[in-house]
C-alpha positions as CSV (number, residue, x, y, z in Angstrom):
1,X,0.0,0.0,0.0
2,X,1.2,3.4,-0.8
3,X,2.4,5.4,2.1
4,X,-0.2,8.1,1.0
5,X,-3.0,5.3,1.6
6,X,-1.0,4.0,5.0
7,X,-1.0,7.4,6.3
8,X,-4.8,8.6,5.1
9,X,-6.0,5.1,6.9
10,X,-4.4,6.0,9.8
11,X,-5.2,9.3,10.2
12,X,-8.8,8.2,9.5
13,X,-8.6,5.7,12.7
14,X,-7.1,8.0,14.6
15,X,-10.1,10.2,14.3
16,X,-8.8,13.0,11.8
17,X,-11.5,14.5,9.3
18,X,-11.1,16.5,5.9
19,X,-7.7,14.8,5.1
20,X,-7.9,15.3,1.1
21,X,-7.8,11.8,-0.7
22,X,-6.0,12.9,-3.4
23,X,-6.7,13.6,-7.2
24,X,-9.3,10.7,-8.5
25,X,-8.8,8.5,-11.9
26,X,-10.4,10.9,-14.3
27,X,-8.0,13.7,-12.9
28,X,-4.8,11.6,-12.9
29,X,-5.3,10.2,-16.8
30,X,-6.7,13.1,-17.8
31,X,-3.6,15.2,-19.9
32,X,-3.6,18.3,-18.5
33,X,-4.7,16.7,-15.0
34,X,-7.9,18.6,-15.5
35,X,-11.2,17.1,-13.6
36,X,-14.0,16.1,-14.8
37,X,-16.1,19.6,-13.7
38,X,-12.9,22.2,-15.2
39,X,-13.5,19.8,-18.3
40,X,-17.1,20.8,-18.2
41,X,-16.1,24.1,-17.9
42,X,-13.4,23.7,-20.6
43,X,-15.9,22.2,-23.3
44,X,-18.3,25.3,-22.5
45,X,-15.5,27.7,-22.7
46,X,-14.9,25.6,-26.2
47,X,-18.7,27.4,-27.3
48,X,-17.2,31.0,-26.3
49,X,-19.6,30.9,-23.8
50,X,-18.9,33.5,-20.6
51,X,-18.3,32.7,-16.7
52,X,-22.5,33.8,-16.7
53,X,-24.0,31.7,-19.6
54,X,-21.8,28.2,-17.9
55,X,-22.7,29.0,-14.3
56,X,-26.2,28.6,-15.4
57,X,-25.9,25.8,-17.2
58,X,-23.6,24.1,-14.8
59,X,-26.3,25.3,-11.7
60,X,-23.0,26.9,-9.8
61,X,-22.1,30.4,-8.9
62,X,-20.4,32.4,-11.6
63,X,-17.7,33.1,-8.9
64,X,-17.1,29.2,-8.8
65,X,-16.8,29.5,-13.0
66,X,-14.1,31.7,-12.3
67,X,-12.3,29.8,-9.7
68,X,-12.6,26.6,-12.3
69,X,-11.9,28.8,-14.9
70,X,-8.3,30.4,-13.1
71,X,-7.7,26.2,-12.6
72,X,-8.0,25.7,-16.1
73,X,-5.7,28.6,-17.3
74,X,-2.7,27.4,-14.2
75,X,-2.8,23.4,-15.2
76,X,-2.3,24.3,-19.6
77,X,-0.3,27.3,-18.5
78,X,-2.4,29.5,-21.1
79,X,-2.8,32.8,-20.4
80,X,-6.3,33.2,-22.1
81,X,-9.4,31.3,-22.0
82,X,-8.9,30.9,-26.4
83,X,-5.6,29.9,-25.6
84,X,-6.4,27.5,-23.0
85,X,-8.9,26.0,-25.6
86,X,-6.5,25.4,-28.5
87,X,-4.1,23.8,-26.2
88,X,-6.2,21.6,-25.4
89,X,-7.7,20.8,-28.5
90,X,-3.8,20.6,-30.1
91,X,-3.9,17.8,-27.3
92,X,-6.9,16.1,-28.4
93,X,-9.2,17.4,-25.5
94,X,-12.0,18.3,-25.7
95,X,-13.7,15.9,-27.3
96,X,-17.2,16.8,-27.4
């Protein structure tokens, strides 16, 4: 077992709460280790659509857009949503 695992089990028994479990599958094979909600975000930002128009059709905050949004930009190291969409789709994602 992987010391992360060890240590997260033991903290667990020992009565700890909120230790963070770590990235899940999606994130870890995605490319860009993206998650599955900033690629939600990405494929809207894909349809030019603003921080408004994908809080409401993702039924979060547009403030919480922009926090996924900022997370998008850091993990391709774009500095503009467009930018952060051609990267990804130079890298085959997203797909649809």
């Amino acid at each position: 077992m992987p010391l992360s695992s060890r240590l997260r089990t033991e903290l667990a028994a020992a009565g700890v709460s909120g230790v963070p479990r770590g990235p899940t599958r999606a994130t870890r094979e995605n490319p860009f280790g993206l998650t599955p909600r900033q690629m939600d975000v990405l494929r809207h930002l894909a349809e030019n659509m603003t921080n408004v128009e994908i809080a409401d059709r993702l039924f979060v905050s547009s403030r919480t857009v922009d926090h996924h949004v900022s997370a998008i930009l850091g993990k391709l190291g774009a500095t503009t949503r467009s930018e952060a969409v051609a990267l990804a789709r130079d890298a085959g994602i997203p797909d649809g």
